[in-house]
C-alpha positions, 0 to 999 in steps of 0.5 A: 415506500415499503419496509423492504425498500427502505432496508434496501436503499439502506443496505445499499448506501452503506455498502457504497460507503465501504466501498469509499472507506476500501478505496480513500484507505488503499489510495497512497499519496505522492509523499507516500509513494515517494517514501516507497520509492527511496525505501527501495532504493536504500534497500538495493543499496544496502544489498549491493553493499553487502555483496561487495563486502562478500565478495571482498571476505572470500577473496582474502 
């Protein structure tokens, strides 16, 4: 194989690896994705909450 063959396949390979790295970092896990979702949900709670609380302030 010639030098520029080598550096190739080299090149190659590692931006294959990139690319698994990219991937397994940016793939969530289903605790994780279930921590987003509650997160959520506490937030949608928290402005509903505090909503009501405006509505209440202006309505005495």
């Amino acid at each position: 194989m010639s030098q520029k063959a080598i550096l190739a396949v080299i090149a190659i390979a590692l931006i294959g690896i990139l690319g698994l790295l990219i991937y397994e970092n940016t793939k969530k896990t289903p605790a994780e994705k279930m921590a987003d979702s509650i997160g959520e949900a506490m937030e949608d709670v928290g402005e509903a909450v505090q909503g009501e609380a405006k509505k209440l302030q202006n309505n005495e």
